[in-house]
ZAMARGU-4260 file (C-alpha; in steps of 0.2 Angstrom, whole numbers, plus 5000, padded with zeros to 4 digits):
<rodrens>
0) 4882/5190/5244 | 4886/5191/5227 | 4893/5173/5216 | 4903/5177/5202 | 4908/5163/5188
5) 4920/5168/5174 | 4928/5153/5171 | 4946/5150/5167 | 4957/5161/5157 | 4958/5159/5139
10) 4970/5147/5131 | 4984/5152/5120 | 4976/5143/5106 | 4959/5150/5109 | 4965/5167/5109
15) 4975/5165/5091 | 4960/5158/5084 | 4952/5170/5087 | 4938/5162/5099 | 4926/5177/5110
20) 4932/5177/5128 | 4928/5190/5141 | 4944/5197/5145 | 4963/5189/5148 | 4958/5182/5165
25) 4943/5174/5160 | 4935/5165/5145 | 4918/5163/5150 | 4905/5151/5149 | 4897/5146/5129
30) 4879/5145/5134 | 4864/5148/5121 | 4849/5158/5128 | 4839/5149/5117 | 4842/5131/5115
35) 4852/5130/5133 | 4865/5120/5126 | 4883/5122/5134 | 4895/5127/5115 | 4910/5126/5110
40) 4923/5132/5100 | 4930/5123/5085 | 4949/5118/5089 | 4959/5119/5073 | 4967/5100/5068
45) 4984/5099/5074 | 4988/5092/5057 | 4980/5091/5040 | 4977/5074/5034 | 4975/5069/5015
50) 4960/5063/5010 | 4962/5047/5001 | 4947/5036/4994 | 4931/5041/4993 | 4921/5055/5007
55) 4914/5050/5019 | 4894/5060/5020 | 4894/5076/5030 | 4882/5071/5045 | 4867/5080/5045
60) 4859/5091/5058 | 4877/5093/5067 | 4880/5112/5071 | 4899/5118/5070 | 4894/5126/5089
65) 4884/5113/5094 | 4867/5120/5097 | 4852/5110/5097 | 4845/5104/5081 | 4831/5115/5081
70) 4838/5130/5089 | 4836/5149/5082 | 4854/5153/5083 | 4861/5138/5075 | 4875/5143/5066
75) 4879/5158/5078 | 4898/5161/5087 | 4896/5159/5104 | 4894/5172/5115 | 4903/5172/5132
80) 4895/5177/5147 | 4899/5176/5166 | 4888/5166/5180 | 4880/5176/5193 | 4869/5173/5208
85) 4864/5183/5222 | 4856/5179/5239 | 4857/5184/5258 | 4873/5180/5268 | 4869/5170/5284
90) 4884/5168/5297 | 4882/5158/5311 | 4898/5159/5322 | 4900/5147/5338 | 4913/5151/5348
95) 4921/5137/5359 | 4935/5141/5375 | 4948/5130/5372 | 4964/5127/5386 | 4977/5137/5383
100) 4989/5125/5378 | 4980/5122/5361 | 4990/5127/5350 | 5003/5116/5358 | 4990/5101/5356
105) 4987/5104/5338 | 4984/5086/5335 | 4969/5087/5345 | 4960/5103/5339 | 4957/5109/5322
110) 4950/5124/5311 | 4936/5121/5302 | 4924/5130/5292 | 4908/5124/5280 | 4899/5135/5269
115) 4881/5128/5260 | 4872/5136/5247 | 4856/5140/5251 | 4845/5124/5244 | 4853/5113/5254
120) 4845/5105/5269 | 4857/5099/5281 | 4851/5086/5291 | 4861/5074/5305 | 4857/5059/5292
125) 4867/5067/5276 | 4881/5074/5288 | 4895/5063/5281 | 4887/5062/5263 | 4882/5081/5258
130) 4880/5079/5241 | 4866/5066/5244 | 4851/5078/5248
</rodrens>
């Protein structure tokens, strides 16, 4: 089984300024290789304020992208890129005889499915709670 991760398509704003995406259906995640940060991309200010009175000092050690203070690639555009994961595919498939009035007992009977990713232990006692494991 193969998991792909595009993210969402790009916004009309993202696309006019020019921000990298992957292609019109999908922008794709801002991840840095190196300091592991999740980027982003500067939005331009909906409206230009006039500075009045003194500036106020730049803050140091900020990057425009946000990578880490100390990262290689500070400075550097983001570069999109997709998510992907691989594993086997297990399908377990318990088949049950109902009557055969149940589609006329709907309220009764119902379809279900549950799909886990692989780490997960399911165990009776995190049944009702799955994200607890």
């Amino acid at each position: 089984m193969r998991w792909l991760n595009e993210w969402q398509p790009p916004t009309k704003i993202q696309k006019d300024t020019g921000a990298p995406y992957l292609h019109d259906g999908a922008r794709g995640f801002y991840l840095c290789a190196d300091c592991g940060h999740s980027l982003t991309w500067p939005e331009p200010s909906a409206t230009k304020k006039k500075d009045k009175g003194r500036k106020k000092p730049a803050k140091e050690g900020r990057d425009l992208y946000e990578h880490a203070p100390k990262c290689p690639r500070r400075g550097q555009q983001p570069v999109p890129c997709a998510i992907v994961a691989a594993s086997k595919a297990v399908t377990l498939r318990i088949f049950v005889d109902l009557p055969l009035d149940w589609e006329q007992a709907s309220d009764r009977y119902h379809r279900w499915g549950y799909s886990r990713p692989p780490p997960f232990q399911w165990t009776p006692s995190n049944r009702n709670n799955p994200s607890s494991s």
